[in-house]
Each structure stands twice: as structure tokens, then as C-alpha cells.
DSSP file (Angstrom, degrees, kcal/mol; ACC not computed):
  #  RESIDUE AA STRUCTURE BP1 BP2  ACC     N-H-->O    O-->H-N    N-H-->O    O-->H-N    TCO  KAPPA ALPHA  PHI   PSI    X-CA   Y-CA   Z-CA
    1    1 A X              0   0    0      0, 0.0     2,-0.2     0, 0.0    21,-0.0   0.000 360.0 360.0 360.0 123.0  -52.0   18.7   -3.6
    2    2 A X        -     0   0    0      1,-0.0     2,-0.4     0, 0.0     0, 0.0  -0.684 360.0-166.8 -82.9 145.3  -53.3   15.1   -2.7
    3    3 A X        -     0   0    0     -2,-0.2    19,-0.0    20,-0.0    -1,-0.0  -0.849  26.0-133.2-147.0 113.6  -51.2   13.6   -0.7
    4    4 A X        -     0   0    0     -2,-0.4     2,-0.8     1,-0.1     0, 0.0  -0.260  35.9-142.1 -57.8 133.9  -50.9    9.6    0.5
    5    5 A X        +     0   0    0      2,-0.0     2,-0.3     0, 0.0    -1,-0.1  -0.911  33.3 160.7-114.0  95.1  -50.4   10.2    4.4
    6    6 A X        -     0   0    0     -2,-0.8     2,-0.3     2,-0.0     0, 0.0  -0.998  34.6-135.8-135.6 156.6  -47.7    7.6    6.0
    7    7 A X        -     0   0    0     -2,-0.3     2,-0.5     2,-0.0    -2,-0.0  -0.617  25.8-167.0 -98.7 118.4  -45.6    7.7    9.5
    8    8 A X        -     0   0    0     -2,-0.3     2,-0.0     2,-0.0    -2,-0.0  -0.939  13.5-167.1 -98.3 138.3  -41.6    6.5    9.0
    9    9 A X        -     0   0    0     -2,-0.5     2,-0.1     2,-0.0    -2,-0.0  -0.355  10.1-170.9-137.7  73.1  -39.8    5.9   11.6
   10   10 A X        +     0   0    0      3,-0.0     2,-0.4    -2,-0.0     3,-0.1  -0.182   9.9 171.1 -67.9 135.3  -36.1    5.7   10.3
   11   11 A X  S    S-     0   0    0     -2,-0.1     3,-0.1     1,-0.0    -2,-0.0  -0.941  71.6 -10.8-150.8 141.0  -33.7    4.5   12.8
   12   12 A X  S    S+     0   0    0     -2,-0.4     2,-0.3     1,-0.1    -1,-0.0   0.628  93.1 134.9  10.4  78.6  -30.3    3.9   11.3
   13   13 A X        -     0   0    0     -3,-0.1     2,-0.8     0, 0.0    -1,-0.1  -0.942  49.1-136.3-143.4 156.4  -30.9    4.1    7.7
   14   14 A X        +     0   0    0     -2,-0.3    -2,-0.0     1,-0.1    -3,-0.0  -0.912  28.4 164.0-137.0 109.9  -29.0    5.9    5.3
   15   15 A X    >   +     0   0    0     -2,-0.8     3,-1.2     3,-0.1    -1,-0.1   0.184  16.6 151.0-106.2  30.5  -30.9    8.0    2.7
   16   16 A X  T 3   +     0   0    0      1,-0.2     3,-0.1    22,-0.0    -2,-0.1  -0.045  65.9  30.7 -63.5 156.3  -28.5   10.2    1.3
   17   17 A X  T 3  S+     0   0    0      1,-0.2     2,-0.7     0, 0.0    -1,-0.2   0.721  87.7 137.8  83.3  16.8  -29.3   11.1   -2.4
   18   18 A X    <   -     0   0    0     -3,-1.2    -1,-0.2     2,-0.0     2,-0.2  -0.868  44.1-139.4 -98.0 130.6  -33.2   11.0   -1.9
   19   19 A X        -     0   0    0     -2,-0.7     2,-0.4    -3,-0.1    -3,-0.0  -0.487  13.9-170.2 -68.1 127.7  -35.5   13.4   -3.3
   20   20 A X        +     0   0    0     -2,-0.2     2,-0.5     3,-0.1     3,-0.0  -0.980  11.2 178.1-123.3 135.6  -38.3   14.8   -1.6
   21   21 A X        -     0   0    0     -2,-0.4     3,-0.1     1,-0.2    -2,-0.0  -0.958  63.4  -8.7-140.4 132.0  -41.0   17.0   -3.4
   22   22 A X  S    S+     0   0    0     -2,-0.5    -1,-0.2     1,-0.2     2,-0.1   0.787  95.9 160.1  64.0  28.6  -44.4   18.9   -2.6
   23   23 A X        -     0   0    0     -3,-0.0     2,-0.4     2,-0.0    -1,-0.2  -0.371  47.7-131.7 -60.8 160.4  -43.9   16.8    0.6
   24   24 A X        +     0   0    0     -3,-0.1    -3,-0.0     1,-0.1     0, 0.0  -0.993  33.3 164.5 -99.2 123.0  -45.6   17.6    4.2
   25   25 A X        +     0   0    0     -2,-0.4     3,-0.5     3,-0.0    -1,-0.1   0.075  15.5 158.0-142.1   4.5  -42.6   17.4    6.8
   26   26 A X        -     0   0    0      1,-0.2    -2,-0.1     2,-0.0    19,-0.0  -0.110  66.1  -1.9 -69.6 136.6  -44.6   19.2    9.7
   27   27 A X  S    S+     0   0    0      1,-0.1    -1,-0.2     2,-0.0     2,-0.2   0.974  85.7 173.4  35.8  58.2  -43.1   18.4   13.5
   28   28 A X        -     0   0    0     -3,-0.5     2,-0.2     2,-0.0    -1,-0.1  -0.510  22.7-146.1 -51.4 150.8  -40.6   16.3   12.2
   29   29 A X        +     0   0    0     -2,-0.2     2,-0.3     2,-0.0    -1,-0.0  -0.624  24.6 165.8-139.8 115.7  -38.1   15.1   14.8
   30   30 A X        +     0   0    0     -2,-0.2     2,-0.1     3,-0.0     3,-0.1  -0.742   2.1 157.7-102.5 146.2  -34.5   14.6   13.8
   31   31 A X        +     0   0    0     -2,-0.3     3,-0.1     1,-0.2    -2,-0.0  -0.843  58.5  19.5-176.4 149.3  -31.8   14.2   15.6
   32   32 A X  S    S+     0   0    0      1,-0.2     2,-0.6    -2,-0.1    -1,-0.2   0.981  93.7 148.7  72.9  75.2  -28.1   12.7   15.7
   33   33 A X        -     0   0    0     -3,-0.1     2,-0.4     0, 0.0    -1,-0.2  -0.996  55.1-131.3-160.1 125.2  -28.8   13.1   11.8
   34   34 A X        +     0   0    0     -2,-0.6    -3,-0.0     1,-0.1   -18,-0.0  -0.878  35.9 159.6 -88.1 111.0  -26.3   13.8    8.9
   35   35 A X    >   +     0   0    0     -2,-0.4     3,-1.7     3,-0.1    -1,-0.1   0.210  24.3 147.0-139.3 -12.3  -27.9   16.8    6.8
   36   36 A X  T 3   +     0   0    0      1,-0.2    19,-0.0     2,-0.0    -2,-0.0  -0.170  69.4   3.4 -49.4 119.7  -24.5   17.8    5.2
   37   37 A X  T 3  S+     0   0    0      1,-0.3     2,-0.5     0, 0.0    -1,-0.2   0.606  91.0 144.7  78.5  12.0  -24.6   19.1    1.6
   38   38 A X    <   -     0   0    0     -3,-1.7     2,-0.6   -22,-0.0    -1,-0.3  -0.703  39.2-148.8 -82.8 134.3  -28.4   18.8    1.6
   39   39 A X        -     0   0    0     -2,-0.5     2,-0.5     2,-0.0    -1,-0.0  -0.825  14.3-174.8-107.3 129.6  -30.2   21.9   -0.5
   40   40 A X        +     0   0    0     -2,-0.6     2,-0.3     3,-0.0     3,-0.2  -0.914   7.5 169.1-114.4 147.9  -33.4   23.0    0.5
   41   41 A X        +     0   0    0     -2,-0.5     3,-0.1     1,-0.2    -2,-0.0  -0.911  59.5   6.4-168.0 136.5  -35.1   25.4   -1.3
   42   42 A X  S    S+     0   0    0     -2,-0.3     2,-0.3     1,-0.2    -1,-0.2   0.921  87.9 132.9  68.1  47.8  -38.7   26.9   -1.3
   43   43 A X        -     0   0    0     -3,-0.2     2,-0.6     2,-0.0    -1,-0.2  -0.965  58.1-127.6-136.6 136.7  -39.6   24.8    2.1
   44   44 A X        +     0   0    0     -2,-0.3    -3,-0.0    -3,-0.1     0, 0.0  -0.806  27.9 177.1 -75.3 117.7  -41.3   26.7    5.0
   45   45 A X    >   +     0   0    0     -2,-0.6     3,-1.5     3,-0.1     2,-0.2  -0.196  20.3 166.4-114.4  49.4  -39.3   26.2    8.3
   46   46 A X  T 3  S-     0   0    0      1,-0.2     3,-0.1     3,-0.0    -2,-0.1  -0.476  70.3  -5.1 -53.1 122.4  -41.4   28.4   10.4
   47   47 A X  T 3  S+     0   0    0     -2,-0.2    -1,-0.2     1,-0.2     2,-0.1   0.623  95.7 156.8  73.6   9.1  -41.1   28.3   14.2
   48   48 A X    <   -     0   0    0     -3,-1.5     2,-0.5     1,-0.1    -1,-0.2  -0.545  36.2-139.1 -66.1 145.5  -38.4   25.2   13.3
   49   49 A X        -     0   0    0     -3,-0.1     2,-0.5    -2,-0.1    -1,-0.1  -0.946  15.8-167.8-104.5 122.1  -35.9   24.8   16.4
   50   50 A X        -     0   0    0     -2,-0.5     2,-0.4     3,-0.0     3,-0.1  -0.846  13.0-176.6 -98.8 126.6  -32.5   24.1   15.4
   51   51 A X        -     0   0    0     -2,-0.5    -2,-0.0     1,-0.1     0, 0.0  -0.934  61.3 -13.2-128.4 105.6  -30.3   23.0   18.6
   52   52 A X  S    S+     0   0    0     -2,-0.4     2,-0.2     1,-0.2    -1,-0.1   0.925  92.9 148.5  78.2  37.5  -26.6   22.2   18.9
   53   53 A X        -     0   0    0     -3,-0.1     2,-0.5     2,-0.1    -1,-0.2  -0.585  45.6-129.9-109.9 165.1  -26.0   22.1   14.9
   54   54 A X        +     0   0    0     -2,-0.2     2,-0.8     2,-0.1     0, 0.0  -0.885  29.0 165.8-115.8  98.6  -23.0   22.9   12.6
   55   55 A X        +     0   0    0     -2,-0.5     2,-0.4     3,-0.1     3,-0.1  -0.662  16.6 161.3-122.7  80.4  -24.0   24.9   10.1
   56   56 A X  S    S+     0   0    0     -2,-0.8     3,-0.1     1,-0.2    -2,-0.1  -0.884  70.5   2.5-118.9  97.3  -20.4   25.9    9.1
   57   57 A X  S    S+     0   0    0     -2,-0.4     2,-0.2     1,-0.3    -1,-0.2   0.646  91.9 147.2  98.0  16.1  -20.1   27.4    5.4
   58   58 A X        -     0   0    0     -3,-0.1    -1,-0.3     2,-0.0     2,-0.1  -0.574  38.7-144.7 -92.5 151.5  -23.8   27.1    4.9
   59   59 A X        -     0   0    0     -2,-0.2     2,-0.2    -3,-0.1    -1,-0.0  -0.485  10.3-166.4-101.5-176.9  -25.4   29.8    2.7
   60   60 A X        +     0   0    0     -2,-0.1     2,-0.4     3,-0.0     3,-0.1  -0.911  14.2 171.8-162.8 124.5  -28.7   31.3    3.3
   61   61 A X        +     0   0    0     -2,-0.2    -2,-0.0     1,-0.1     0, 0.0  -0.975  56.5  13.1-158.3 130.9  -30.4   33.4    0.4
   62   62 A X  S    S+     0   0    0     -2,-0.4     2,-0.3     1,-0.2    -1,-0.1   0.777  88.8 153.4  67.4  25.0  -34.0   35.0    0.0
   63   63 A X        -     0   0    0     -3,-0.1     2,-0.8     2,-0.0    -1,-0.2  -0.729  51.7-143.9-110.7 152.0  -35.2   34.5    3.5
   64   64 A X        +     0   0    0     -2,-0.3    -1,-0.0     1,-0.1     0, 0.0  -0.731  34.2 153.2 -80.2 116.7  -37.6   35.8    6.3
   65   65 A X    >   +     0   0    0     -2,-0.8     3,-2.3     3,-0.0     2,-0.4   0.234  18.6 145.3-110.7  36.9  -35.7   35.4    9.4
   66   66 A X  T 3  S+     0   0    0      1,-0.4    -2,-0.1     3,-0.0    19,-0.0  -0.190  70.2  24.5 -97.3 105.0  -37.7   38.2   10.9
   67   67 A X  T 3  S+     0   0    0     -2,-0.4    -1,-0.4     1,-0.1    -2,-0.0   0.698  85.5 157.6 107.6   2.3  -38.0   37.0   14.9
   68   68 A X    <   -     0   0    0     -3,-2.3     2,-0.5     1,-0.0    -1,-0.1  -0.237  32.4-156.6 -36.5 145.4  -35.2   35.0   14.7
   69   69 A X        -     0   0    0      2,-0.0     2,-0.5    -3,-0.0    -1,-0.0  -0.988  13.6-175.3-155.1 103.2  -33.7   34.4   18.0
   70   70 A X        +     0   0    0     -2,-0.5     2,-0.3     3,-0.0     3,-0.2  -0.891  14.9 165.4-114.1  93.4  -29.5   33.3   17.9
   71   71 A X        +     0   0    0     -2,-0.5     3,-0.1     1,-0.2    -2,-0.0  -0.943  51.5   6.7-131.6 165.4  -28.0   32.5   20.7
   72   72 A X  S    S+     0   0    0     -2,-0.3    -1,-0.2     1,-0.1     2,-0.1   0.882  98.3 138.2  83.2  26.7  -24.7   30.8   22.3
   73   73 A X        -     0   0    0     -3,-0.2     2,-0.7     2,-0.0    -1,-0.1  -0.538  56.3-132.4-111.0 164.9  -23.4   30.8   18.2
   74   74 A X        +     0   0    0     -2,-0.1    -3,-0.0     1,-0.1     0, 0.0  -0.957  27.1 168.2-124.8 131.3  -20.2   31.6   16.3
   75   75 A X    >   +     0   0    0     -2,-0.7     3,-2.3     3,-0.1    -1,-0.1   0.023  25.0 153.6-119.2  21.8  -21.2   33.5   14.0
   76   76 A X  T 3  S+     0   0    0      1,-0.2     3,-0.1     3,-0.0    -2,-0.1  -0.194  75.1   2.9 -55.3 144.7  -16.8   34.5   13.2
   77   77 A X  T 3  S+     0   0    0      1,-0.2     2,-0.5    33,-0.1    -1,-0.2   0.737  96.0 137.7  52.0  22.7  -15.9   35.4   10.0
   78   78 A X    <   -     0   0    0     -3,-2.3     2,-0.6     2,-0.0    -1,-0.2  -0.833  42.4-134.9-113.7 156.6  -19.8   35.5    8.2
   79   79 A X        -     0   0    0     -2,-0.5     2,-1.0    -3,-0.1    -3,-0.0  -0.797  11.0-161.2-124.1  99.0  -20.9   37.9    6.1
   80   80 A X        -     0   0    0     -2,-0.6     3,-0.4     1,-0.0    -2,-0.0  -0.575  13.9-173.0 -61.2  61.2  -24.0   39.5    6.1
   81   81 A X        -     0   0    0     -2,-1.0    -1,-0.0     1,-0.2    -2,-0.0  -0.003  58.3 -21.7 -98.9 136.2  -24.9   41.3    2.7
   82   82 A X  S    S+     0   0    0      1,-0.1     2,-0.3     2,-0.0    -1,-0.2   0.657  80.0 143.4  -7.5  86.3  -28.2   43.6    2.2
   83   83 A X        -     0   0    0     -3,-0.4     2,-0.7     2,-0.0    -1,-0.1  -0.899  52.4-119.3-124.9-179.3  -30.7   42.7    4.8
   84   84 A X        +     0   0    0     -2,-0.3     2,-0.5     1,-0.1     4,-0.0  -0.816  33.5 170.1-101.7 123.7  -32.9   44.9    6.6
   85   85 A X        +     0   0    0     -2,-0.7     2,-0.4     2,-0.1    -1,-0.1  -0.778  18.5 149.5-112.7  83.0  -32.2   44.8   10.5
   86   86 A X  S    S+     0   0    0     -2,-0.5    -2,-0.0     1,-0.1    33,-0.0  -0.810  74.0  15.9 -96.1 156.9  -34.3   47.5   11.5
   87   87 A X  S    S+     0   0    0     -2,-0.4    -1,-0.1     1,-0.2    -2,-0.1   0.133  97.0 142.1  76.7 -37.2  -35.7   46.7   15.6
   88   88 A X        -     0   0    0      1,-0.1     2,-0.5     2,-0.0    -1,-0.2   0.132  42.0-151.9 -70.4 169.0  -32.9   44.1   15.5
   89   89 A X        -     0   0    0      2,-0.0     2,-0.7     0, 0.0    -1,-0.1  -0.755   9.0-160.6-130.5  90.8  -30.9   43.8   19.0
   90   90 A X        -     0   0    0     -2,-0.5     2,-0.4     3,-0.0     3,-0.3  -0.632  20.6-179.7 -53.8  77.1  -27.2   42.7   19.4
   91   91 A X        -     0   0    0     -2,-0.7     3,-0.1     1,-0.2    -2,-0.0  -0.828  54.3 -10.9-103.2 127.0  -26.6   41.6   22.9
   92   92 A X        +     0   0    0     -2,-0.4     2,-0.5     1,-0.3    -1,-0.2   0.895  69.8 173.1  84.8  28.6  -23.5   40.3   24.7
   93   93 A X        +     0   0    0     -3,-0.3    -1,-0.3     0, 0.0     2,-0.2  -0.813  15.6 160.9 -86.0 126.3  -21.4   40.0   21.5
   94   94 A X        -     0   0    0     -2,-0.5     2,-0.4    -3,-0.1     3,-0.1  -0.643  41.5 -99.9-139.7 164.7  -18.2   39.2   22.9
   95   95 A X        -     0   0    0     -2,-0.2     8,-0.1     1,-0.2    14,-0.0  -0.826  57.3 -78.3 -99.8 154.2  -14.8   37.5   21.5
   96   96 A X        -     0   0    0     -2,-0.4     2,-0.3     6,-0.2     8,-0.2  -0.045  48.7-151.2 -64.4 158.1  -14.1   33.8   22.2
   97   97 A X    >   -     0   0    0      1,-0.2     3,-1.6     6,-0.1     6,-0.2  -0.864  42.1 -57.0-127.6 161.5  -12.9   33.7   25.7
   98   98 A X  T 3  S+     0   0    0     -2,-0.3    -1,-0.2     1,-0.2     3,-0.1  -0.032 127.8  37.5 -30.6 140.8  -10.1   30.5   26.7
   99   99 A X  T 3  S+     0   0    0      1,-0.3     2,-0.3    -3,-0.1    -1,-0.2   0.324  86.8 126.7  99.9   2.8  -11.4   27.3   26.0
  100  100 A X  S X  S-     0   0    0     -3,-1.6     3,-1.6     1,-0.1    -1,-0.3  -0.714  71.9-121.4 -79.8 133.1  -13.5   28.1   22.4
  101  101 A X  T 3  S+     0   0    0     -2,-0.3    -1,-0.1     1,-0.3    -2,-0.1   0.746 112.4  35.7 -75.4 -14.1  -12.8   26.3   20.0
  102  102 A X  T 3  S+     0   0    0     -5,-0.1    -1,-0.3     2,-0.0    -6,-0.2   0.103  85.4 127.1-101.6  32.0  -11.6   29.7   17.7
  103  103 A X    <   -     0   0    0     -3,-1.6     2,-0.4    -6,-0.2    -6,-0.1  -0.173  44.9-162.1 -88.1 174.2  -10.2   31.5   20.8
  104  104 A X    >   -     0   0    0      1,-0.2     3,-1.1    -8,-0.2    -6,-0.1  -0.826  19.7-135.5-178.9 123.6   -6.5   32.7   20.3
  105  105 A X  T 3  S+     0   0    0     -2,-0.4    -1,-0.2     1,-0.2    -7,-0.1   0.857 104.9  41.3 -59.6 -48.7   -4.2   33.5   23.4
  106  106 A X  T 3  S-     0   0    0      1,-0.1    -1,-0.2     2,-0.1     3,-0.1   0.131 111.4-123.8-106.1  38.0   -2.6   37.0   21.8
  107  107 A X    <   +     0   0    0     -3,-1.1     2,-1.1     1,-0.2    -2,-0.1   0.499  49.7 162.4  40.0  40.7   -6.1   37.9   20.4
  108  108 A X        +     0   0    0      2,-0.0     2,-0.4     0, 0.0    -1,-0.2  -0.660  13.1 150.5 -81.8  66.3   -5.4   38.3   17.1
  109  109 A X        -     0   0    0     -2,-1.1     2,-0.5    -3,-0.1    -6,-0.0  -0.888  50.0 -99.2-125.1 164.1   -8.8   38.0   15.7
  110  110 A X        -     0   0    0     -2,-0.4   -33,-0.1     1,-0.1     3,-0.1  -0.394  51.2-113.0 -74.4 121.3  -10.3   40.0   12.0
  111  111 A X        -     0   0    0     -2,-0.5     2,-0.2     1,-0.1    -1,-0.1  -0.221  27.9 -90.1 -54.8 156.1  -12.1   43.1   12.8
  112  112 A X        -     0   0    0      2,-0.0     2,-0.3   -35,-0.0    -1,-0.1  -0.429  39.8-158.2 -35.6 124.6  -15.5   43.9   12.5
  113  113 A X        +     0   0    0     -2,-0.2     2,-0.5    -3,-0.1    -3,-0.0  -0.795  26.0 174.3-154.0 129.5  -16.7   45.3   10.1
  114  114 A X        -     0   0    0     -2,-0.3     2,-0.4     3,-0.0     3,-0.2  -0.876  17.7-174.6 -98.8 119.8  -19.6   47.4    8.7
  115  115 A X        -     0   0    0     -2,-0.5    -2,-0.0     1,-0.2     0, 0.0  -0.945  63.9 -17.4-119.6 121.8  -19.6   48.6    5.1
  116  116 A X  S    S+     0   0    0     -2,-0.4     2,-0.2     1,-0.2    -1,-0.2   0.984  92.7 151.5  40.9  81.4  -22.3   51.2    3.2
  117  117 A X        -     0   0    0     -3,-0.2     2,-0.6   -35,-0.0    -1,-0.2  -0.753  47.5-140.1-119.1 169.6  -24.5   50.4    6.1
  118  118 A X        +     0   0    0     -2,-0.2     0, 0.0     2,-0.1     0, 0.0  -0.987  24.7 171.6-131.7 132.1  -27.3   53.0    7.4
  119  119 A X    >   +     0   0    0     -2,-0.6     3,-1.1     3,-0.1    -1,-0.1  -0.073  17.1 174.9-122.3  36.8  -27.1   52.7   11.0
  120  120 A X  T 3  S-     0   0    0      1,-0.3     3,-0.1     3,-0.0    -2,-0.1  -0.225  72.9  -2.5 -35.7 111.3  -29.6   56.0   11.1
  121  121 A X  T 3  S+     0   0    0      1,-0.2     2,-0.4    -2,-0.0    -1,-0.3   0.873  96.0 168.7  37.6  71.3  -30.3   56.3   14.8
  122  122 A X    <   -     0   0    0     -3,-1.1     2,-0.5     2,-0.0    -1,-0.2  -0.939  23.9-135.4 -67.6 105.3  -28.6   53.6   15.8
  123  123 A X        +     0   0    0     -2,-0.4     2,-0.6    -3,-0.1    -3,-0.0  -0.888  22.9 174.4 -43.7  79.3  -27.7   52.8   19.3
  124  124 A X        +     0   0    0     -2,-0.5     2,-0.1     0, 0.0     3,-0.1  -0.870  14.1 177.8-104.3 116.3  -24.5   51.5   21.4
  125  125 A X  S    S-     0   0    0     -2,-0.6     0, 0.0     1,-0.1     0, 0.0  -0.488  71.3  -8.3-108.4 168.5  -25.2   51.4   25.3
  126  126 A X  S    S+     0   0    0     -2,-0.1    -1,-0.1     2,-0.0     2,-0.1   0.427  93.0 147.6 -36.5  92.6  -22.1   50.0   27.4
  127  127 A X        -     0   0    0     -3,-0.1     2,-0.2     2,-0.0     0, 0.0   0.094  53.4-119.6 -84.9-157.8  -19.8   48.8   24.5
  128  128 A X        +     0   0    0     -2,-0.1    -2,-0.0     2,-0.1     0, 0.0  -0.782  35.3 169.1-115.8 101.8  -16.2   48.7   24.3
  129  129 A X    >   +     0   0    0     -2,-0.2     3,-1.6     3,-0.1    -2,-0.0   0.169  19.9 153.7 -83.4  26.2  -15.2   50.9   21.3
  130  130 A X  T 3  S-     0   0    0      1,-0.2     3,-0.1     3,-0.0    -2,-0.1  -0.370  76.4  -0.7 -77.3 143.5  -11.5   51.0   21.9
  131  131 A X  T 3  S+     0   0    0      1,-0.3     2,-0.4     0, 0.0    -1,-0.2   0.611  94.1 158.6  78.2  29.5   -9.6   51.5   19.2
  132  132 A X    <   -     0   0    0     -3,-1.6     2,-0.5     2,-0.0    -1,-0.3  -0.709  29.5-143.8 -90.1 110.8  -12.9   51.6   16.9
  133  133 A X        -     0   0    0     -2,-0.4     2,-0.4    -3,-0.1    -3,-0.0  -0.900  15.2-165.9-115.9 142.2  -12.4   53.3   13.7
  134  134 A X        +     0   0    0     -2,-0.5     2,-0.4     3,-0.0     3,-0.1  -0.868  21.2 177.8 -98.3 110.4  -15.1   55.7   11.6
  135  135 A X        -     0   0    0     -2,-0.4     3,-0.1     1,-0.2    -2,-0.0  -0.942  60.7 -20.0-124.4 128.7  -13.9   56.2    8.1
  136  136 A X  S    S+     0   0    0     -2,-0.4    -1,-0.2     1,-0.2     2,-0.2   0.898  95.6 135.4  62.7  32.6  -15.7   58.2    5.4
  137  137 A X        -     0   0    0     -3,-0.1     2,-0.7   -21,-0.0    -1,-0.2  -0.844  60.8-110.4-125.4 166.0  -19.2   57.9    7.2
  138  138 A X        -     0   0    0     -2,-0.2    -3,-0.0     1,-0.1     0, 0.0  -0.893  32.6-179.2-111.4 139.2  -21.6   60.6    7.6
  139  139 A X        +     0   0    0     -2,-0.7     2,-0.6     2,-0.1    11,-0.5  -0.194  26.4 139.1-124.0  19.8  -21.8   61.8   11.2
  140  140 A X  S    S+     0   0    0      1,-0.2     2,-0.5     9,-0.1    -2,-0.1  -0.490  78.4  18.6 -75.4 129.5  -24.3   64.4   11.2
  141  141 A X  S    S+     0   0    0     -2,-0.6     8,-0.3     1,-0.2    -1,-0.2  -0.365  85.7 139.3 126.0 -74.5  -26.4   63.8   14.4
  142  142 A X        -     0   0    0     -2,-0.5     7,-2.8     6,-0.1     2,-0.4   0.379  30.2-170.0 -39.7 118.0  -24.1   61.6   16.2
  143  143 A X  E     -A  148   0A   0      5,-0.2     2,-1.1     6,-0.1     5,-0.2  -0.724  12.5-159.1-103.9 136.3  -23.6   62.2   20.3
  144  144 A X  E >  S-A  147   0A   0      3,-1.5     3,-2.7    -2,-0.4    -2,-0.0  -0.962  91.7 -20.7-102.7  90.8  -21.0   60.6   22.3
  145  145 A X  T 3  S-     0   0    0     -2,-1.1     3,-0.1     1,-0.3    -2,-0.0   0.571 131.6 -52.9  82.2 -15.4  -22.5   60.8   25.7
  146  146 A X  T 3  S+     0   0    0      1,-0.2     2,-0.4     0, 0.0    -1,-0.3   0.305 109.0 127.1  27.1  45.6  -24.7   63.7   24.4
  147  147 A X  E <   -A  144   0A   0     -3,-2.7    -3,-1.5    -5,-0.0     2,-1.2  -0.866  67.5-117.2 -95.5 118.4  -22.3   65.3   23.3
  148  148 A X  E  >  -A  143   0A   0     -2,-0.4     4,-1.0    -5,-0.2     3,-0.3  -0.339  18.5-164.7 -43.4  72.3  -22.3   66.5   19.9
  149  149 A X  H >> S+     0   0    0     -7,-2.8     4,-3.4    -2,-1.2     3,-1.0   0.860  95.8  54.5 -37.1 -60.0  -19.2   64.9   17.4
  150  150 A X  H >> S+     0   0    0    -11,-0.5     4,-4.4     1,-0.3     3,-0.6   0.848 110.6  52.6 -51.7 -62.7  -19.7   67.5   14.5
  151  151 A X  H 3> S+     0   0    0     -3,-0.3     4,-2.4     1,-0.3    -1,-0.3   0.745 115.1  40.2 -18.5 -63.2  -19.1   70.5   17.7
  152  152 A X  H <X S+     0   0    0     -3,-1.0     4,-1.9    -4,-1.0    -1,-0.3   0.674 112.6  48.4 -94.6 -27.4  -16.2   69.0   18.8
  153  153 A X  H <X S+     0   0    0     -4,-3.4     4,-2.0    -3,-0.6    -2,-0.2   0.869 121.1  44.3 -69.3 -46.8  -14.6   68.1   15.3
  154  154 A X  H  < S+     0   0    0     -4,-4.4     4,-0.5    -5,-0.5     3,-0.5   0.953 108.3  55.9 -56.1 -51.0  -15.6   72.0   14.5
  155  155 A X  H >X S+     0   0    0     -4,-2.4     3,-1.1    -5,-0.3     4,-0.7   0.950 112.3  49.0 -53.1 -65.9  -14.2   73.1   18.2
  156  156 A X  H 3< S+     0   0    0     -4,-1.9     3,-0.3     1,-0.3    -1,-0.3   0.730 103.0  55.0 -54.3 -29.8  -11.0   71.4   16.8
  157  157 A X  T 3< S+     0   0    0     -4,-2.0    -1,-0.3    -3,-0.5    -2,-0.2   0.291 102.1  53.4 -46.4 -15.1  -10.7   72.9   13.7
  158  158 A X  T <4        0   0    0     -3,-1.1    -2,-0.2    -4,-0.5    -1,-0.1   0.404 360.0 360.0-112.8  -6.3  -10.8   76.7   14.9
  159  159 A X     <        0   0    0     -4,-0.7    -2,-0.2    -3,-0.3    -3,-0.1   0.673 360.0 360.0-111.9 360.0   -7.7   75.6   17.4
């Protein structure tokens, strides 16, 4: 693609409604910058850093996010539909604590929830499961502590 090479430097300017196509956008920097109800689609954002945005009801479909790095986010109430997290790492997922903007004093929040997932040798190191329930899943394998579930549902069944 030939492409006429010029520098902007947009300072209080309002482009909503402009089109850009087969553009080169490399090390942009935006900031303070209204992006709302913009669609991007086909665009490489490799290695882009997004800092201190609201990206509240925004969808995300047909992407690598593979090295993605999320932190400090609220990520309440989104729904994550067939991707592959194998390697991925969940740390320090916590409920809003006083002073969050979704926090709520008698803690009244929508559960978690994973549905027709395979969490095939999966791992949870010091969680809180209380009051965590397993419905309909298959549990062959699975150690508590390294202790053996299926043993101990069988050990309850014969008393």
C-alpha cells in the first residue's frame, strides 16, 4: 500500500464521524481522548498500552489476546464465551472492598460462574471456596488437599 506520510498534531479538535482506512497508526499517543462508540475492526494493536480507560459494555470478538496482562480492572458482570485459557493465571481476584465504585455493604454481589468449561488439571492454591458449589461436573481425578473426592463420595455411600 503507498502511503502519503504526514505528522498531526490534534489538540482540541473534534473528529467524530471520520473514517480511517489501510491507515499506519504506529506509536500513536492519545490521551484525555473520547473514543466512545468507535468500531475497530481488522487493526493490529499489538504491544498497545491501554491505561486508566472505560471500556464499559465494549465487545471484543475474534481476537489474540494471548500475553495479555489485566490488572487493577473490573471486570463484574462480563462474560467470557469459548476462549482457550490454557497457561492462563488468575491472581488476587477479590470482591470490591469499601470505597469501589460497585462495592455493596451487605455483599450482595452475582456469583461466579463457570459453565461447560474443561478445567482439566486445573489448579486453586489458597482460595476461599466457601460455600462454592459443583453441580453436574465430572470429578474423576479431583484431590482436595490430596485427598481423593470420588474416595470420599464412595466412603459416604457405603455408610
Amino acid at each position: 500500500m503507498g502511503l502519503k506520510v504526514e505528522k498531526f498534531d490534534l489538540n482540541k479538535v473534534d473528529i467524530s464521524e471520520s473514517k480511517w482506512q489501510e491507515v499506519n497508526a504506529t506509536g500513536l499517543d492519545i490521551d484525555n481522548v473520547c473514543l466512545a462508540k468507535t468500531k475497530i475492526n481488522n487493526v493490529n494493536m499489538s504491544k498497545m498500552v491501554l491505561n486508566d480507560i472505560n471500556m464499559a459494555e465494549t465487545k471484543i470478538s475474534n481476537a489474540n489476546l494471548s500475553s495479555v496482562g489485566i490488572q487493577h480492572a473490573n471486570f463484574s458482570h462480563a462474560v467470557i464465551d469459548h476462549v482457550h485459557l490454557f497457561g492462563t493465571e488468575f491472581h488476587n481476584v477479590v470482591f470490591p472492598v469499601e470505597g469501589d465504585g460497585n462495592f455493596n455493604s451487605e455483599g450482595q454481589y452475582k456469583p461466579i460462574s463457570f459453565q461447560n468449561c474443561d478445567l482439566t488439571k486445573a489448579q486453586l492454591t489458597n482460595c476461599n471456596l466457601s460455600n462454592m458449589e459443583i453441580i453436574d461436573c465430572d470429578i474423576s481425578g479431583l484431590k482436595i488437599n490430596g485427598i481423593l473426592i470420588e474416595d470420599l463420595m464412595r466412603d459416604k455411600e457405603n455408610n
